[in-house]
LUMGUDO-472940 format. One line per 2 residues: number of its first residue (from 1); their letters; for each residue y, x, z negated of N, C-alpha, C. Coordinates in steps of 0.2 Angstrom, whole numbers. Each point is the difference from the previous one (the first is absolute). Layout:
<rs>
NUM) a) Y,X,Z,Y,X,Z,Y,X,Z ~ ...
</rs>
This chain:
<rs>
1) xx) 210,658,-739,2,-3,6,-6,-4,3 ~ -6,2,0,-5,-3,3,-1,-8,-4
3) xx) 1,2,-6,-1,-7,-4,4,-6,1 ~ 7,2,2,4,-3,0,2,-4,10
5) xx) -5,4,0,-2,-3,8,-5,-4,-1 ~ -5,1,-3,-6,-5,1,4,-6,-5
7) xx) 2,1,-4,3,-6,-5,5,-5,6 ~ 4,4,5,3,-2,3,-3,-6,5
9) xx) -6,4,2,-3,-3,5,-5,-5,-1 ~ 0,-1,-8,-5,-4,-2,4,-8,-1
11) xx) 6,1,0,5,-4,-3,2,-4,9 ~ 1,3,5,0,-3,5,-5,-3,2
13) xx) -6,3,0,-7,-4,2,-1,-6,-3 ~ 3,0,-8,-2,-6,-3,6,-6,2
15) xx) 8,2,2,4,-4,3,-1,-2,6 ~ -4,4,5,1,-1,6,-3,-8,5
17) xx) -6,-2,-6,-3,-8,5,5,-3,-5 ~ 6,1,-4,4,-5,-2,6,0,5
19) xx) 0,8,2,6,-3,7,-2,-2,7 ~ -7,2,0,-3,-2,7,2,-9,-2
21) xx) -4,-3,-6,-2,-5,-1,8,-5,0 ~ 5,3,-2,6,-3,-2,5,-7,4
23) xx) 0,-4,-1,0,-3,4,9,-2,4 ~ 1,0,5,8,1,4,4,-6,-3
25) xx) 8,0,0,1,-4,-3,-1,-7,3 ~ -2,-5,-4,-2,-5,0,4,-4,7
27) xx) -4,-6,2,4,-4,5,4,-5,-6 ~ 3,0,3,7,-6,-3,-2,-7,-1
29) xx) 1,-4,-5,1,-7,2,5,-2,-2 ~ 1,-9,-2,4,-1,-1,6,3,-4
31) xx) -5,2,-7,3,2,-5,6,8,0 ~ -3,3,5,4,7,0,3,-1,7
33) xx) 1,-6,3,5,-1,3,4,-3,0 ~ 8,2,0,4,-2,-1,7,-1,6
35) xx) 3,-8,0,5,-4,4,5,6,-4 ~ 4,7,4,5,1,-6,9,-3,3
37) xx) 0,-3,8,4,-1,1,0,-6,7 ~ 4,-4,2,-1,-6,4,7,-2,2
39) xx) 3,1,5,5,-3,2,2,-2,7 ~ 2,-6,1,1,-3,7,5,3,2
41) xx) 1,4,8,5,5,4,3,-4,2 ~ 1,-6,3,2,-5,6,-4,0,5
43) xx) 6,-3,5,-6,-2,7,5,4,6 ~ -4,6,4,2,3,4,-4,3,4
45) xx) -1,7,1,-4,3,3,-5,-3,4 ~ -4,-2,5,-6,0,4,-8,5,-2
47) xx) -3,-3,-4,-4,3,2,-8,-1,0 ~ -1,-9,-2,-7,-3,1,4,-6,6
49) xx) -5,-2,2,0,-8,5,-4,-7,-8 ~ 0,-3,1,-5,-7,-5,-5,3,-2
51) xx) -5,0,9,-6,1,-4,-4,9,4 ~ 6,3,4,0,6,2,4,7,-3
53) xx) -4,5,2,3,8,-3,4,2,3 ~ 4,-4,3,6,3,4,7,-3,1
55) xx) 5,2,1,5,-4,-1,0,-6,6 ~ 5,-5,-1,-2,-6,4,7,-3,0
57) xx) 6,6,-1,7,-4,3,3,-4,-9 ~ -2,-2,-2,2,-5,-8,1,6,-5
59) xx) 5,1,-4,3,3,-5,-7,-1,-5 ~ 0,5,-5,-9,0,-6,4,-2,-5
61) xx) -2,-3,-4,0,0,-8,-2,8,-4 ~ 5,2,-2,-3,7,-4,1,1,-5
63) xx) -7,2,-4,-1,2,-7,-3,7,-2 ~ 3,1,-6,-6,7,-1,-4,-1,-7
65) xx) -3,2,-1,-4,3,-6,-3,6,-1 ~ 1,1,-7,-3,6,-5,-4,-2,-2
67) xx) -5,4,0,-8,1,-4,-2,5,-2 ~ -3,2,-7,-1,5,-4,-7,0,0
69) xx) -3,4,2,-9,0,-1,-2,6,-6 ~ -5,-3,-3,-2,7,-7,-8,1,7
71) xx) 1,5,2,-7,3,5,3,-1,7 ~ -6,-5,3,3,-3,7,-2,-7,-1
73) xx) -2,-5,5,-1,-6,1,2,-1,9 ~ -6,-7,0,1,-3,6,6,-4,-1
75) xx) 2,-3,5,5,-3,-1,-2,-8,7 ~ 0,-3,-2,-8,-5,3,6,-6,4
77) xx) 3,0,-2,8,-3,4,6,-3,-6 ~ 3,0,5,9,-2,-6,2,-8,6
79) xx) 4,-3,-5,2,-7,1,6,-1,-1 ~ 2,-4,5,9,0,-3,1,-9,-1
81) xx) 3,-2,-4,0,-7,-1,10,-3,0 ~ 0,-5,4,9,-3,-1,-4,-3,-8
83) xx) 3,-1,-4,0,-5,-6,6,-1,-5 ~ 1,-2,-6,4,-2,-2,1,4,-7
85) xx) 4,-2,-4,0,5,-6,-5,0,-3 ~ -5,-4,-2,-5,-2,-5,-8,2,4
87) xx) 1,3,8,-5,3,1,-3,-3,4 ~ 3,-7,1,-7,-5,3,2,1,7
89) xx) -5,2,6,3,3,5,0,-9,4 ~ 6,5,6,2,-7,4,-5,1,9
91) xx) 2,0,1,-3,-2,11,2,7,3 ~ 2,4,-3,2,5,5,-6,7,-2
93) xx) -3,3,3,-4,6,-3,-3,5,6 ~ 0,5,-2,-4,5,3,-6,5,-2
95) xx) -6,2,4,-4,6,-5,0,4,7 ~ -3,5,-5,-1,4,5,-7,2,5
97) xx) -5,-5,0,-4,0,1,1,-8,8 ~ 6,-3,-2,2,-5,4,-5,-4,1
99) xx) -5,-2,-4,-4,-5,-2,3,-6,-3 ~ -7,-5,1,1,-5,-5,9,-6,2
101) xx) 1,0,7,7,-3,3,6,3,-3 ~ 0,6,-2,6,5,-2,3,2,5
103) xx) 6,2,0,3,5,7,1,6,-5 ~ -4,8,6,0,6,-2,6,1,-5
105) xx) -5,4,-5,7,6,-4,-2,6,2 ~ 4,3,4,0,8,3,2,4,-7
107) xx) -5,5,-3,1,3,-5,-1,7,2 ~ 6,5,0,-1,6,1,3,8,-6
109) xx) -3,3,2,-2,5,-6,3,5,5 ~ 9,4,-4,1,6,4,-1,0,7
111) xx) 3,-8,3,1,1,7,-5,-4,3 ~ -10,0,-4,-3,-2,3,-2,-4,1
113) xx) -2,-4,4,-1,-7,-2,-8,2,-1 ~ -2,-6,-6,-9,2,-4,-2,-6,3
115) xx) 2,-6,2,-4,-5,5,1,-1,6 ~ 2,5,3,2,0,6,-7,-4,7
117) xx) -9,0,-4,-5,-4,2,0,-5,-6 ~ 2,-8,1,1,-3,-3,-7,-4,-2
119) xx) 0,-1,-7,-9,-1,-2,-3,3,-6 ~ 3,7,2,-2,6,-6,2,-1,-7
121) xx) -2,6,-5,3,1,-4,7,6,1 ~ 4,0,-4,5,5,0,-2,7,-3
123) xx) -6,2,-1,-3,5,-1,0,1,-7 ~ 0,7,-2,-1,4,-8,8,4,2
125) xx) 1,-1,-7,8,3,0,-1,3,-8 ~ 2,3,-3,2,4,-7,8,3,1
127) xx) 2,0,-10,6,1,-2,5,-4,-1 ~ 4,3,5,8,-6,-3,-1,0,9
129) xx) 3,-5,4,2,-3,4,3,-7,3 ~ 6,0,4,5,-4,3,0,-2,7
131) xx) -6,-7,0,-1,-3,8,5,-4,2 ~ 1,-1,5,5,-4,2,-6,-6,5
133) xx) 5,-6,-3,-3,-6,4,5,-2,5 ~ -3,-4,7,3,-3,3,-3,-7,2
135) xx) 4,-5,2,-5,-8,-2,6,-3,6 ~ -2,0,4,5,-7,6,3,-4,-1
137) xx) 8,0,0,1,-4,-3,-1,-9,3 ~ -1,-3,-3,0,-8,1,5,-3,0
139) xx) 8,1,-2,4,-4,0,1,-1,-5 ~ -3,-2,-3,-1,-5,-7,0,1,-8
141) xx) 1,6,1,0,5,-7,7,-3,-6 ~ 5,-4,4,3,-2,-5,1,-3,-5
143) xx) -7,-4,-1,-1,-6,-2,-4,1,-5 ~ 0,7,-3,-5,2,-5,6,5,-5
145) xx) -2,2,-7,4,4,-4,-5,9,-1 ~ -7,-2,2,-1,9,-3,-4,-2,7
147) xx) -3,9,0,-7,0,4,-6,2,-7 ~ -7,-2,1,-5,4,-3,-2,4,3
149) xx) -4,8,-2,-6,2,2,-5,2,0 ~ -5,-1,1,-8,1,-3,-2,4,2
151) xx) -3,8,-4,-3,4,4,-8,2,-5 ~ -3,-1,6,-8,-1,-2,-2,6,1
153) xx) -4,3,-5,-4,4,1,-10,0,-3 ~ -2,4,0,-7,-4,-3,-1,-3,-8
155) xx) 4,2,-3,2,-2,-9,3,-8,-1 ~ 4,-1,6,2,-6,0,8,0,6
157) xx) 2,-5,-5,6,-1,4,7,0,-4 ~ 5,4,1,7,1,-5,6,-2,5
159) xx) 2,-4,-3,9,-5,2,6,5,-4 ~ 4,-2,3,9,0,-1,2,-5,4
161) xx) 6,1,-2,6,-5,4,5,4,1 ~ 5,-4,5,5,6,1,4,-7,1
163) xx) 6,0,-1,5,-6,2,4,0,6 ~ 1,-4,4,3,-2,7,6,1,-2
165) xx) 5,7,0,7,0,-1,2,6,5 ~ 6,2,0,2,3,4,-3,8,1
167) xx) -4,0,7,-3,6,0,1,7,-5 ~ -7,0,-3,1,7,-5,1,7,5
169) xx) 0,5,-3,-2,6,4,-5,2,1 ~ -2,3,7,-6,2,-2,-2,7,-2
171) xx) -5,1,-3,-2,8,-2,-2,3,5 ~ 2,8,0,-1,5,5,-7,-1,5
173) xx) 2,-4,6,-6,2,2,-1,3,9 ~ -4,1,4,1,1,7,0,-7,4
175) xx) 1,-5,-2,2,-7,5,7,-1,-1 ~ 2,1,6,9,-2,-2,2,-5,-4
177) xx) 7,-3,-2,1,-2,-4,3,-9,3 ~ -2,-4,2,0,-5,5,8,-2,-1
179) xx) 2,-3,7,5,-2,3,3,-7,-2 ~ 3,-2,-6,1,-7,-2,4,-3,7
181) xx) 3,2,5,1,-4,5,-4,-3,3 ~ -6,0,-1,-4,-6,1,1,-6,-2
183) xx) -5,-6,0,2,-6,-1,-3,2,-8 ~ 6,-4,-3,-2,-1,-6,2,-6,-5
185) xx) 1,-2,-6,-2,-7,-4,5,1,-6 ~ 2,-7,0,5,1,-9,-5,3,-6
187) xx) 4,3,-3,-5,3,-3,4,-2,-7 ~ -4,-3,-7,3,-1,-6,4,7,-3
189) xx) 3,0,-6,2,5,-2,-6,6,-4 ~ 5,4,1,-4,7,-3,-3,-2,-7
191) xx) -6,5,2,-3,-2,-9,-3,7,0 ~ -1,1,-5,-5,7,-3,-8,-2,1
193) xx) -1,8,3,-9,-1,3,-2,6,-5 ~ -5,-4,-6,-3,5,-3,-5,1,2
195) xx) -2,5,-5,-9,5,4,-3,-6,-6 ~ -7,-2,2,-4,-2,-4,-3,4,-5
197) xx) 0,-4,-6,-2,4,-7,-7,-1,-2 ~ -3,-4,4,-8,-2,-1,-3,6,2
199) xx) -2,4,-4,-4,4,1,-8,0,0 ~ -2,-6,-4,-7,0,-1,-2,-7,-1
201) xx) -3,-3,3,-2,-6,-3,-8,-3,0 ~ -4,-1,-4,-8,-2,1,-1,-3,-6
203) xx) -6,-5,5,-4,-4,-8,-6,3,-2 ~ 2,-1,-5,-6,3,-7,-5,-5,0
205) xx) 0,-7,-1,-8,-3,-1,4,-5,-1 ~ -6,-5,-7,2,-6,-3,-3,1,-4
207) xx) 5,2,-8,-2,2,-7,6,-2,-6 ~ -4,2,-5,6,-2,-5,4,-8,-1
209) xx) 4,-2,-4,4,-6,2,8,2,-3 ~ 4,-2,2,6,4,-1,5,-6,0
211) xx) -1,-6,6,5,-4,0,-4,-7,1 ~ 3,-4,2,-4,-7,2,4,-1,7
213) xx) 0,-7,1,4,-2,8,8,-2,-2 ~ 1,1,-7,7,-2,-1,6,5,-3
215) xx) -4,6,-6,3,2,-5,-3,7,-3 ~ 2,3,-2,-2,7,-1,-7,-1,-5
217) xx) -4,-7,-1,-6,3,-5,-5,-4,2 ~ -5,4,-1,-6,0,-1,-4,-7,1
219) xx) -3,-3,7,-3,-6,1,-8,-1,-1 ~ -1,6,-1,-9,1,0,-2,0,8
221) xx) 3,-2,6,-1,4,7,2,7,-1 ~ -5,5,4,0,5,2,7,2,6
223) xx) 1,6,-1,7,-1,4,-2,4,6 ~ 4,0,6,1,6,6,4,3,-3
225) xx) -3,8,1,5,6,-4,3,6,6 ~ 7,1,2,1,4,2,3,5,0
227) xx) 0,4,3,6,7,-2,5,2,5 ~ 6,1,-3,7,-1,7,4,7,-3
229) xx) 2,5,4,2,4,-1,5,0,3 ~ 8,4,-2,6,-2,4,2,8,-3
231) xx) 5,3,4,3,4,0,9,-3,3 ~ 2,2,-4,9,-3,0,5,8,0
233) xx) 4,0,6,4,6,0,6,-1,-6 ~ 1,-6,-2,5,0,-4,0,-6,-5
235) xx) 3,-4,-2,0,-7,-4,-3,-5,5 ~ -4,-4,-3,-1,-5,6,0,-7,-3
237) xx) 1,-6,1,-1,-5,-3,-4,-4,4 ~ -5,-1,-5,-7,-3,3,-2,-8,-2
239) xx) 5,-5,2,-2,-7,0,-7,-4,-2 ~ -3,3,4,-8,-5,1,-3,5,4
241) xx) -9,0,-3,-5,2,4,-4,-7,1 ~ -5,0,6,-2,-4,4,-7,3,2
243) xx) -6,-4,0,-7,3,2,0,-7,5 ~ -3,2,6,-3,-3,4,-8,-3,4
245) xx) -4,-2,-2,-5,1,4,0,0,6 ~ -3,4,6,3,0,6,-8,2,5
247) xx) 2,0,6,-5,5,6,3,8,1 ~ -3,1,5,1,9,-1,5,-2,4
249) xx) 4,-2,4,7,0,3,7,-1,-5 ~ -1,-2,-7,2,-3,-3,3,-6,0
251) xx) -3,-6,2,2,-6,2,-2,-2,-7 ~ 4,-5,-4,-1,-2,-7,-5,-8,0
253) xx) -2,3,-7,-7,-7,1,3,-5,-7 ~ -6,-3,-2,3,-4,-2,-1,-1,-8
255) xx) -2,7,-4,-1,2,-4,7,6,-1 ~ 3,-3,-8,8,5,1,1,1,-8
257) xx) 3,4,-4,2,2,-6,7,3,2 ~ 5,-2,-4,8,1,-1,1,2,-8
259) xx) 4,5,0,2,3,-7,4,-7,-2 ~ 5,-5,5,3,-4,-3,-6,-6,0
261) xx) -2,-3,-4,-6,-5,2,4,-6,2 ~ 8,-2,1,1,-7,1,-3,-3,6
263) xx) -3,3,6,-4,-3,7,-4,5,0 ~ -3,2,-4,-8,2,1,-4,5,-7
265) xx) -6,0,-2,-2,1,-3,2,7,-4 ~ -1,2,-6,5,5,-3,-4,7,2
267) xx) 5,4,4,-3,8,-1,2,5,-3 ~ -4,-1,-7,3,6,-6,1,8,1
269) xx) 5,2,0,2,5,1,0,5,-7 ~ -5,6,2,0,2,-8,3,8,1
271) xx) 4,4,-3,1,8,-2,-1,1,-5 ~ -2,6,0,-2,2,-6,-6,-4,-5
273) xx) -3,-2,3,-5,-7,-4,5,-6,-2 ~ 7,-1,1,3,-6,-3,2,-5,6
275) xx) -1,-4,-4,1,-7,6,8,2,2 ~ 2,-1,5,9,0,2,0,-7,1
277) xx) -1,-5,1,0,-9,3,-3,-2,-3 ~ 0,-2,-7,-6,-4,-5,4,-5,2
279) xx) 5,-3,0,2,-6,0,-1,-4,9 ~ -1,5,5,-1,-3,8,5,-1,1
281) xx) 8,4,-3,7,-2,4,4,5,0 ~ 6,0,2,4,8,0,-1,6,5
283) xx) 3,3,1,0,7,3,-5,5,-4 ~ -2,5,4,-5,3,-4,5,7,-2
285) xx) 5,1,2,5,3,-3,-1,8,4 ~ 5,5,-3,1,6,4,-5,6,-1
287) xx) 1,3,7,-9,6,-3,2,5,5 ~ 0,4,-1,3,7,4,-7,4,-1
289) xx) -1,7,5,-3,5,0,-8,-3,2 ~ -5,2,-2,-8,-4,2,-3,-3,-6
291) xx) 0,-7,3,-1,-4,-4,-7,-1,1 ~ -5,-3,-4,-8,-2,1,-1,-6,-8
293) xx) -1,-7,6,-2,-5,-3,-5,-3,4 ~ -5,-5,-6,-3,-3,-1,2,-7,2
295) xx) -4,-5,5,1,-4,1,-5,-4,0 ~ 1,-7,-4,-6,-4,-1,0,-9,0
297) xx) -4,-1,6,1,-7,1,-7,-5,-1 ~ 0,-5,-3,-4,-4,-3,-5,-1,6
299) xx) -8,0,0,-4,1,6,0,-9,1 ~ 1,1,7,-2,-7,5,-8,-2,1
301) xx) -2,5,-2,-9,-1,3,0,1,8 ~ 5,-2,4,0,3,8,1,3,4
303) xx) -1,7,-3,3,6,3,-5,2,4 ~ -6,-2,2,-6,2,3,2,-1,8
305) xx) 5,-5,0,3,-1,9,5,7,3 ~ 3,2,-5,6,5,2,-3,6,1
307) xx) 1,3,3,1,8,2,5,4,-5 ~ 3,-1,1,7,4,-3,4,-4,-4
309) xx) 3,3,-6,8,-3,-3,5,5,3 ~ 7,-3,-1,6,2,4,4,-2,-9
311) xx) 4,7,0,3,-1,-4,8,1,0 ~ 4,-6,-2,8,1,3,4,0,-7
313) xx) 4,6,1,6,3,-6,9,0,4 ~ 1,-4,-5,7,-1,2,3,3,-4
315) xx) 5,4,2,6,7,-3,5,-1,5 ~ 4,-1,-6,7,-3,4,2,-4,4
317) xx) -4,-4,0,1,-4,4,-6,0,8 ~ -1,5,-1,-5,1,5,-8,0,0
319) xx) -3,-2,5,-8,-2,-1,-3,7,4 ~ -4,3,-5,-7,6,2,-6,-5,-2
321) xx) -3,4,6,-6,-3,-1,-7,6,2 ~ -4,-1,-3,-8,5,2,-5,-6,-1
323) xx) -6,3,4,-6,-1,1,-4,1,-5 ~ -5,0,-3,-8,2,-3,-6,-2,0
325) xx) -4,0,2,-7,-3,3,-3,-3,-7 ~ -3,-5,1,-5,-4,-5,-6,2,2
327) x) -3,6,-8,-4,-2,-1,-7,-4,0
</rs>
């Protein structure tokens, strides 16, 4: 028994500066957080003024979203954009920082509101959770087809969209469920709001040569090489991918690569090592479960202005979009 105790305790002593040393789970960036849901409630309830934390008499614009965190993470501010199907946002917008000529988005968490001192960050949050947004409304929400969201933390910035149809339902939460007799807006027909499949998107460097600025081969330019990860709940049909050069808000610059090359330079789409798009035309066809591809655009030499690329994947008709910082 005696041996069996010191063997015992010699076995802890040698683990113990690995668990003193061991490090907590990590902080989150971009990449291990995730948009899992995004929908526009209507316009009802009271609960922000413009550019105050308190109600101010005017019906809110109200949205929720889902976010999944692997650890925790800051959460540095969220954005809501009026815009169009294709992303490009229009005149109407809110953050929750209410900076920058925005009118406040009142974001609360189980009741509470996390900007309730306008300015701040929304704090450190971890796991799965469902914030509700509130944005004042302006009247004017008609004259758009979706909303975006941007929710920034220190990794970067990650979008969805959610389309301007007849208010979704909201998920269980402690803010009541707002009153459509407020003033409200014709609203287009119903459409389906999917969860964003983008799971992961970064640039790799500038290596290799794969494509030219036309056609699936070989120019003797070095390419931009990226990696785009999609998880799909079911069959999806995926039209076009689209790289953007951009700013960290994602505003598009003026360097751009499209799967289809007819208006803009070719961006080779590759699984499994094989070209999908040698020819630069066509749908890229149907991809179910988690998908991981390569993406490769002839190099412009001017990447040294941009911050960030933004990259947009249209399924079903609809546009996802994510951030990834330039290297």
């Amino acid at each position: 028994m005696k041996v069996i105790s010191r063997s015992v305790f010699f076995v802890f002593a040698a683990l113990l500066p690995m668990l003193l040393c061991s490090p907590s789970i990590p902080h989150a960036w971009a990449g291990s957080l995730i948009i899992t849901d995004f929908r526009w409630l209507g316009i009802g309830e009271d609960r922000v003024g413009s550019h105050q934390t308190t109600p101010d008499g005017t019906g809110d614009a109200r949205f929720q979203v889902g976010l999944e965190i692997a650890g925790s993470t800051e959460i540095r501010e969220i954005r809501v954009f009026c815009c169009n199907q294709g992303g490009e946002k229009g005149g109407e917008y809110w953050y929750s920082q209410g900076a920058g000529g925005a009118w406040l988005l009142g974001v609360f968490n189980d009741g509470r509101m996390l900007n309730s001192q306008s300015g701040g960050t929304l704090g450190t949050i971890s796991g799965k959770v469902q914030l509700d947004l509130f944005g004042n409304d302006s009247g004017r929400l008609g004259g758009f087809s979706h909303f975006l969201v941007e929710v920034e933390n220190p990794g970067g910035t990650l979008t969805q969209m959610a389309a301007f149809n007849q208010p979704s339902t909201p998920k269980n939460t402690t803010v009541s469920t707002p009153s459509l007799t407020a003033k409200t807006h014709p609203l287009p027909p119903s459409q389906p709001v999917s969860t964003n499949p983008i799971v992961d998107f970064s640039f790799q460097g500038i290596s290799g040569d794969r494509v030219s600025t036309t056609d699936g081969n070989p120019d003797g330019v070095a390419d931009a090489v990226f990696l785009l990860q999609l998880n799909f709940s079911g069959q999806a049909q995926v039209s076009e991918i689209r790289v953007f050069a951009s700013d960290a808000s994602g505003s598009k610059a003026g360097e751009y690569w499209f799967s289809k090359a007819s208006e803009a330079w070719l961006l080779g789409v590759a699984r499994n090592g094989r070209l999908m798009n040698p020819k630069a035309t066509g749908n890229l066809g149907s991809f179910s479960g988690v998908e991981r591809l390569e993406l490769f655009g002839n190099d412009s030499g001017r990447f040294g202005g941009f911050s960030h690329f933004l990259v947009e994947v249209i399924v079903n008709g609809e546009t996802f979009s994510r951030l990834a910082r330039a290297r």
